[in-house]
C-alpha beads as a LAMMPS data file, in Angstrom:
LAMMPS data file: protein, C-alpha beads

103 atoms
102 bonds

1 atom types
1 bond types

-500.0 500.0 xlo xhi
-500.0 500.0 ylo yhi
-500.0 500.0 zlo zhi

Masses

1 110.0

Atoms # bond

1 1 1 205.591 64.770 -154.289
2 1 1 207.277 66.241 -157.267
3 1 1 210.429 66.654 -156.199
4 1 1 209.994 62.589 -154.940
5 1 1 209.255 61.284 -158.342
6 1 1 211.564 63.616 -159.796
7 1 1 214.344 61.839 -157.602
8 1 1 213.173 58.345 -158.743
9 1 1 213.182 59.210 -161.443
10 1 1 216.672 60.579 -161.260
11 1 1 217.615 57.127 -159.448
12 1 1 216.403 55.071 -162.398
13 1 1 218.784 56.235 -164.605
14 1 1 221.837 55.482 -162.190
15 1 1 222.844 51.759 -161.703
16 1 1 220.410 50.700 -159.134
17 1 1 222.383 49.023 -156.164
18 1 1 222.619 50.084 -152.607
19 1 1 226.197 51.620 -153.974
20 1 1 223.776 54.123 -156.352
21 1 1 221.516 54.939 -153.374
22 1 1 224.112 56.044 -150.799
23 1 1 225.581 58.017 -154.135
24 1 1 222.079 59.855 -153.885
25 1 1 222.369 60.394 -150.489
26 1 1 221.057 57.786 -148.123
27 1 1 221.518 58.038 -144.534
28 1 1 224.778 56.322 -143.369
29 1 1 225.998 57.579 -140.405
30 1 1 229.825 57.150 -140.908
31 1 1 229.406 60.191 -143.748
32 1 1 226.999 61.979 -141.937
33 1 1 229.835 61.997 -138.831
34 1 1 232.721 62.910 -141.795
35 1 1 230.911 66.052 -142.548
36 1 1 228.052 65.014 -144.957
37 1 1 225.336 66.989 -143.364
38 1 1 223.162 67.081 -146.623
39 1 1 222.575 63.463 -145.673
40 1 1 219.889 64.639 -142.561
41 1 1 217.915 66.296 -145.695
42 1 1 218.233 64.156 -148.705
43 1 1 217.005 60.375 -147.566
44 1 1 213.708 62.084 -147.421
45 1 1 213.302 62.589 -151.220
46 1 1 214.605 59.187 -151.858
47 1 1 213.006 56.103 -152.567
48 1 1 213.626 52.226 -152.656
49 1 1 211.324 50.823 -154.902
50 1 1 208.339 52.152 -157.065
51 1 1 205.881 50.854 -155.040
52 1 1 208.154 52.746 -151.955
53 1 1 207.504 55.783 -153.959
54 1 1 203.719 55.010 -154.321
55 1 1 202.832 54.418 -151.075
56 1 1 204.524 57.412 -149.803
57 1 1 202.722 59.870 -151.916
58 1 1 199.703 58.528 -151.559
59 1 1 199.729 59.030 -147.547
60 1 1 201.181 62.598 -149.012
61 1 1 198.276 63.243 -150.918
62 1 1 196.001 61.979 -148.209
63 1 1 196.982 64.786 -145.669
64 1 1 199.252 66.880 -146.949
65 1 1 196.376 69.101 -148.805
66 1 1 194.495 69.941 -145.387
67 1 1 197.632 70.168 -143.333
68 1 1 198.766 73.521 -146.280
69 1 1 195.664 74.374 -146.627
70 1 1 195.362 75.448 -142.624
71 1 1 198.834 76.286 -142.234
72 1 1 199.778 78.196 -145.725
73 1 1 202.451 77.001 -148.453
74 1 1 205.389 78.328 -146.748
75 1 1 204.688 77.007 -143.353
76 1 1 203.724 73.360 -144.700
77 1 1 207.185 73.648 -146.433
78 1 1 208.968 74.247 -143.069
79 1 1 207.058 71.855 -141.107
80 1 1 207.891 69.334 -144.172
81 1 1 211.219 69.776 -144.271
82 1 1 211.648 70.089 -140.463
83 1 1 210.091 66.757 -139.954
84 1 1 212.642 64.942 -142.642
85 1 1 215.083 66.804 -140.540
86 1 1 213.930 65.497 -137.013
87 1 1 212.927 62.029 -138.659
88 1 1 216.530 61.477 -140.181
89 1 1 218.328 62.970 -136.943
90 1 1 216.257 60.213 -134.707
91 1 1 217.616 57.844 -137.226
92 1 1 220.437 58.865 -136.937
93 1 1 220.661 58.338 -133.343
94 1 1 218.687 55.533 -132.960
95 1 1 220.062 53.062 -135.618
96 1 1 223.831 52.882 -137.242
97 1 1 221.917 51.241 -140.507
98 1 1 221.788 52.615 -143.821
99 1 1 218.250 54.310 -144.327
100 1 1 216.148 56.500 -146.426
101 1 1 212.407 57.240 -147.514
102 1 1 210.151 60.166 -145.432
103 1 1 208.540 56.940 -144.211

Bonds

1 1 1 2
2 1 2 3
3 1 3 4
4 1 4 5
5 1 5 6
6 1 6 7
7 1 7 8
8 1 8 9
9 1 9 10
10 1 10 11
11 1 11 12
12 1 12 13
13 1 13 14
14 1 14 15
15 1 15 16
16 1 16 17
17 1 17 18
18 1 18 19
19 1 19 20
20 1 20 21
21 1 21 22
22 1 22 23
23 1 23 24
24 1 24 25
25 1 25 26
26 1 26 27
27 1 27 28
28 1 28 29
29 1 29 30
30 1 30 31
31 1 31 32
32 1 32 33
33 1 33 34
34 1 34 35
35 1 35 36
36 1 36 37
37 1 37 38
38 1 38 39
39 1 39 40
40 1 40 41
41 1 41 42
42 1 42 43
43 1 43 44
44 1 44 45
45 1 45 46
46 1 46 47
47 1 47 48
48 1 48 49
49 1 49 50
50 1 50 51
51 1 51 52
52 1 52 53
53 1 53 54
54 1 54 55
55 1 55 56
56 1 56 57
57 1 57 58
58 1 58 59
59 1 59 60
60 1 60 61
61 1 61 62
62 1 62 63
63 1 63 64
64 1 64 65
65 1 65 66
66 1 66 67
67 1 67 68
68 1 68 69
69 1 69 70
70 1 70 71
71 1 71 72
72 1 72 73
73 1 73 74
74 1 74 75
75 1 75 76
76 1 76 77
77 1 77 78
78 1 78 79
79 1 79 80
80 1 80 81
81 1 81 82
82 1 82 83
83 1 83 84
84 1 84 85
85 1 85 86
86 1 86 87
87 1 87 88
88 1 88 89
89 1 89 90
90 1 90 91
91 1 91 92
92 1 92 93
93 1 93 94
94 1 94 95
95 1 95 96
96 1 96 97
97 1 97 98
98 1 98 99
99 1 99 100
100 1 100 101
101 1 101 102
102 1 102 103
């Protein structure tokens, strides 16, 4: 959830436009196909709007707790990132629009 608002954060202080978001690393699948693999990882730490960022980390908060306290840090952290990963990929290959969000 840090590392969200952190990026938000980050956002704010760049114009914000759909330009500024795809800047940040939105998922648009023309880049992703040039090369720009960081783009499978990154929508996941981005956000649209504050309430966007809200809701997100409070679904976070909700399970994300239990789900490291069974599993262990380092294993929440891989299944975390793992699931962006997948989540972006299906994007990816489901939908040629712009997205982004761990939504």
């Amino acid at each position: 959830m840090v590392i969200n608002a952190l990026c938000y954060a980050l956002q704010l202080l760049s114009q914000d436009s759909a330009l500024s978001l795809t800047l940040w690393g939105a998922k648009v699948n023309s880049l992703i196909a040039s090369g720009q693999l960081w783009r499978l990882i990154t929508p996941a730490f981005l956000h649209s709007s504050l309430l966007h960022l809200v809701v997100n980390s409070y679904a976070l908060n909700s399970f994300c707790p239990h789900v490291e306290l069974v599993a262990g840090s380092q294993r929440f952290s891989v299944l975390y990132l793992t699931s962006a990963f997948t989540g972006t990929l299906a994007s990816y290959a489901l939908t040629s629009a712009p997205s982004l969000g761990a939504s």
